[in-house]
N, C-alpha and C positions, 0 to 999 in steps of 0.2 A: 331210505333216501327218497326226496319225489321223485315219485315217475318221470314230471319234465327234465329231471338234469340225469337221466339215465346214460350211463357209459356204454363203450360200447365193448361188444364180449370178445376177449383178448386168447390169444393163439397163447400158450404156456403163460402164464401172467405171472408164474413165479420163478426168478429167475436167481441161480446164483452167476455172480459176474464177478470174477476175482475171489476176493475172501470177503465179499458180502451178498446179503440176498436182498432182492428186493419182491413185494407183493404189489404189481403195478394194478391190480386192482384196485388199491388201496393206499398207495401213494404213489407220489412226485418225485424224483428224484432231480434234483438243483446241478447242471454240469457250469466246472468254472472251467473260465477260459484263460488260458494262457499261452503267448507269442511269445515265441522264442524268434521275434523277426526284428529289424531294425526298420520296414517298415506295415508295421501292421496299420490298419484302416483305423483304429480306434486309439491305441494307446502308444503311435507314433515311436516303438522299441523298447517301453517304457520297463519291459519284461526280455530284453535283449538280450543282457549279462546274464551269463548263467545264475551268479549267486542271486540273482534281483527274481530269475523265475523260477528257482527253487526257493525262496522266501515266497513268493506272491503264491506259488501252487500250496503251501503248506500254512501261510493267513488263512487263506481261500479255507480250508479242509477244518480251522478253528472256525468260523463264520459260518460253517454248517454245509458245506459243499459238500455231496455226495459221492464226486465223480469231479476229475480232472481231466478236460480235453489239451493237451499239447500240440501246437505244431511250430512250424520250422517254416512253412512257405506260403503266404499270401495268396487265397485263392483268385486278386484281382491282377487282368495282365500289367496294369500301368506301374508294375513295380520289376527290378531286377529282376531276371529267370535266377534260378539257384540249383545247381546241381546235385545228382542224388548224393554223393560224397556229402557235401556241403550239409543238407538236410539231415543226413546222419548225424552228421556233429554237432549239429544244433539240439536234436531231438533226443538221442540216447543217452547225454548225459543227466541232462531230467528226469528220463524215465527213470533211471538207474538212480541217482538220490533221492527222488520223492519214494519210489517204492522203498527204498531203504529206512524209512521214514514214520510209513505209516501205510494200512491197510487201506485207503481210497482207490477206488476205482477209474483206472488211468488209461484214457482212449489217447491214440496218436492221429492228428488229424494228417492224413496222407492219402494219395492216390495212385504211390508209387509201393507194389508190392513187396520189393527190394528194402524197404523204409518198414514196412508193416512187418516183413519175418522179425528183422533186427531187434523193431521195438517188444515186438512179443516174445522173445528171445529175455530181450534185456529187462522184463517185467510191466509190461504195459497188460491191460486185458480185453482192448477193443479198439478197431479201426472203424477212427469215423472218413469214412469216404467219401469226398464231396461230389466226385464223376460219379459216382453210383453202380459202380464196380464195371467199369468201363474196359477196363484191364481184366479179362476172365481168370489171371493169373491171380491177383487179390483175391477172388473166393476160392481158389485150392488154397493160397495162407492160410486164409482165415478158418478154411473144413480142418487144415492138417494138425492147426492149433489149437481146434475144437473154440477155437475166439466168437467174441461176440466183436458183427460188427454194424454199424451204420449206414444205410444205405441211403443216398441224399438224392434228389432230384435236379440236375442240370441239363443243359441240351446241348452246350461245348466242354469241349476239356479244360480241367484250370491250365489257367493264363491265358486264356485263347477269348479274345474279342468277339462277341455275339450281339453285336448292335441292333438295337431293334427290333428284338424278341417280339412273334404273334404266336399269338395262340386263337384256337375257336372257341374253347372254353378249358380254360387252365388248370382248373381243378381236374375236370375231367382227365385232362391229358396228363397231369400228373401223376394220376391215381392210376393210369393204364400204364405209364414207365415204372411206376414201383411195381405194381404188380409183376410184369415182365422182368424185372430186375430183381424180383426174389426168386421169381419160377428159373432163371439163370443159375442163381445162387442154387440152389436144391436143385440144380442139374449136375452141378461142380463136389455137392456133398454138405453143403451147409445146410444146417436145419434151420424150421421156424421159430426154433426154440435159442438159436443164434443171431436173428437178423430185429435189431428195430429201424425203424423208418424213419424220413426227414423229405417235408415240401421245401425244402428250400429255398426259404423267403431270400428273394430279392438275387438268388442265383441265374443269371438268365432272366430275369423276369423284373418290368416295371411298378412302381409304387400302385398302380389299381391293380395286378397282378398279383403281388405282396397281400394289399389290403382282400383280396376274393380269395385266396387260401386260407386266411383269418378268419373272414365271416363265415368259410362253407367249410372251416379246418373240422367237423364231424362228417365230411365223405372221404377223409384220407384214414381218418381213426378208424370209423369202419371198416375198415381191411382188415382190423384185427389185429394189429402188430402193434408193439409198444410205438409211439412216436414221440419224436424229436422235435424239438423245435426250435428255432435260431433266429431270434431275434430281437436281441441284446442290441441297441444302439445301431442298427440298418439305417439304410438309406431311404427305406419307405417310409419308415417312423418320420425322421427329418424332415422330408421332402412334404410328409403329411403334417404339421407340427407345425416348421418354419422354424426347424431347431439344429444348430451348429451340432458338432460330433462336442460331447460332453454337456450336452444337454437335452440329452434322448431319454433321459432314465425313467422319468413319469408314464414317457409313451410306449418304453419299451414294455412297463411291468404292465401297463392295461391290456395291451396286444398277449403276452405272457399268459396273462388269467383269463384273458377269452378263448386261448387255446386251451389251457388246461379246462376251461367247461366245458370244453368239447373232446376230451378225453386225453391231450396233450400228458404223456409220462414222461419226458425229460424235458427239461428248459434248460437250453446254454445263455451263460449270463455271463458279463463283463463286471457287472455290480452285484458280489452276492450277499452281500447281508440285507440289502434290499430286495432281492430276487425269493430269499430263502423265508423272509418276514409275507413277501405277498403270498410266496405260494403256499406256504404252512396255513395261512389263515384263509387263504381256498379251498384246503381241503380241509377244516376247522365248517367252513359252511357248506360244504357239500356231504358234510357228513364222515367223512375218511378219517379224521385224525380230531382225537380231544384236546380240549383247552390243556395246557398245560398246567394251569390253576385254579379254580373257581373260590373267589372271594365277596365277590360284590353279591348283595342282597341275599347272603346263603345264611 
């Protein structure tokens, strides 16, 4: 590889997660997304009905999705609260027919530990956390299930209004909350060999916010931990663009591949045959992964 696009050297980099393994040295792994909400930010419930998001999670997994993120409750406040009963029954039934299904690797997006035993109970293999395990009870789940789980970056709890987000320099301060939010983790029993990471575009945080985790997204990778990254159709994409919701996707997949040259191991995407085409062909020029065919001038 050239020296310039050198990654950055990863805490276990081989990881098995469910009934597959991944070498995050070595590749990307592609997370779809799916709302089990009626009113998600992107696809307006479009994935509401159960059968529409057991169909959508299991397109997704023909399209090349690696990993299926599920949730049940809209991280933004301007939407109905929903209770954890509520969330259960949005969420568990998915888990429970997609794993029936097929071997993909199936995170529940929750930040209620009560939600994470169940799903991992009922076949999930990862909680992606969007408080960042704000709930110290979530990482005894996740130690006692031996789960991998996601640790994201915010500074309120979901649903909870944070108007105005400052920061003195965001990256910085991000990369001191992850850090502290693993060293938590692995105080509860979780190892590093459990935990990937997520700056949390656009959590808390304004479109030049968004855009400075993007540019400086190689000081969060250097931590060494696999990381995440969310930003499939955001509001900084938009807001930087001048682009409606359902017209993010050019901006999302650029933002995408500048994290992944910066060491970025998962991307959550809304659009994955797009998302799965850019990022294969990312790691096609970085060296990580061969053509699938060589015909021209051979």
């Amino acid at each position: 590889m050239d020296p310039g696009l050198a990654l950055p050297t990863l805490v276990a980099p081989v990881r098995r997660i469910g009934a597959r393994t991944f070498d995050f040295n070595r590749q990307v792994a592609v997370m779809a997304i799916v709302n089990r909400t009626p009113d998600s930010f992107h696809d307006r419930g479009a994935t509401f009905a159960l059968d529409r998001a057991v169909e959508r999670a299991l397109a997704a997994v023909a399209e090349g999705a690696d990993w299926v993120d599920v949730g049940g409750v809209p991280f933004s406040p301007d939407t109905p609260p929903v209770t954890e009963s509520a969330e259960l029954t949005r969420v568990l039934p998915v888990v429970e027919a997609v794993r029936a299904r097929s071997d993909v690797v199936i995170s529940v997006d929750t930040a209620r530990p009560g939600v994470a035993r169940r799903a991992l109970a009922a076949g999930a293999d990862v909680v992606n956390d969007t408080s960042g395990l704000r709930d110290p009870a979530m990482a005894e789940v996740v130690a006692a299930a031996g789960a991998t789980v996601v640790i994201a970056h915010s500074l309120a709890a979901p649903h909870t209004h944070h108007p105005r987000p400052r920061y003195v320099d965001v990256v910085d301060e991000v990369a001191r909350f992850l850090r502290e939010r693993v060293a938590r983790a692995g105080r509860y029993g979780v190892t590093p060999g459990q935990i990937v990471i997520d700056p949390g575009h656009d959590l808390n945080k304004n479109t030049y916010h968004s855009l400075e985790l993007t540019r400086r997204l190689h000081e969060i990778t250097a931590l060494g931990l696999p990381t995440l990254v969310a930003v499939s159709n955001k509001d900084f994409v938009g807001e930087t663009l001048d682009r409606e919701r359902g017209r993010r996707v050019e901006g999302s997949l650029a933002a995408a591949v500048l994290c992944v040259r910066q060491g970025a191991r998962i991307v959550r995407a809304h659009d994955v045959t797009a998302t799965v085409d850019a990022i294969r062909m990312t790691e096609a020029v970085l060296g990580l992964r061969e053509p699938a065919y060589l015909r021209h001038n051979v």
